[in-house]
NUTIKE-121590 format. One record per residue (C-alpha): x, y, z; residue in one letter; residue number from 1. Coordinates in steps of 0.1 Angstrom, whole numbers, plus 5000, padded with zeros to 4 digits. Each point is the difference from the previous one (the first is absolute). Example, Ala and Ser with C-alpha at 12.3 -4.5 7.8 and 13.67 -1.06 7.14 Angstrom:
5123;4955;5078;A;1
5014;5034;4993;S;2
This chain:
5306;5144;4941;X;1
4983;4980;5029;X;2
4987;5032;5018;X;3
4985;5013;4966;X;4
4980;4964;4997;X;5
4992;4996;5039;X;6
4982;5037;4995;X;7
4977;4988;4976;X;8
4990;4965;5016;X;9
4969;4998;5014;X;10
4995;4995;5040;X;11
4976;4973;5012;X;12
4986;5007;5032;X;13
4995;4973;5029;X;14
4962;5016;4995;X;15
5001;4981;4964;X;16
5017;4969;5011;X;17
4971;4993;5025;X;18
4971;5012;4978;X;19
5014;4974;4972;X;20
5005;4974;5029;X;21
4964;5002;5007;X;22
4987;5000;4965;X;23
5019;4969;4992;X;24
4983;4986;5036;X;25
4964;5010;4987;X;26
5008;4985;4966;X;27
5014;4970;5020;X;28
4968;4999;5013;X;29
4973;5007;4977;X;30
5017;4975;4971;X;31
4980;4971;5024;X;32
4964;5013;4987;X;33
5011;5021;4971;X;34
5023;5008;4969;X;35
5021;5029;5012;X;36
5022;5025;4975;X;37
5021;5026;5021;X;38
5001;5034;4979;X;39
5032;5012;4988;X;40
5019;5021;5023;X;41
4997;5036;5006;X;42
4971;5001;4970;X;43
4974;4993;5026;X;44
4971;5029;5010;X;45
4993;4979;5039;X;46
4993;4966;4981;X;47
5028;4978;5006;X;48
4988;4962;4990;X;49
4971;4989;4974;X;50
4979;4975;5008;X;51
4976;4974;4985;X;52
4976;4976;5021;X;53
5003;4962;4991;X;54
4965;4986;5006;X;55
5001;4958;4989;X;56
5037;5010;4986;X;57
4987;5028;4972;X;58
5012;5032;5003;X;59
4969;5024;5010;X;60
4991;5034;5016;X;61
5035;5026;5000;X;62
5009;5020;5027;X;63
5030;5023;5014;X;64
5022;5001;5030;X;65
């Protein structure tokens, strides 16, 4: 029963564990000027973080990562 699961299980590359590494680092980053949302997994089209600039503390202009 184990081989018939294993078959169907997704494979995460080390490819994947360093893009996501370095998402969460530009997140990291970026939260010091800016709200930042990440985009849900694997639904993304190259955008992998939204932004919104904090000018005086209000949320302004949106961007993308």
């Amino acid at each position: 029963m184990n081989d018939k699961f294993n078959q169907f299980r997704k494979r995460i590359g080390s490819s994947q564990v360093i893009g996501s590494r370095g998402e969460m680092y530009i997140a990291f980053l970026l939260s010091q000027y800016c709200l930042v949302r990440p985009v849900a997994n694997g639904t993304d089209d190259g955008v992998d973080l939204y932004c919104e600039a904090l000018i005086e503390g209000v949320p302004h202009s949106h961007f993308w990562v």
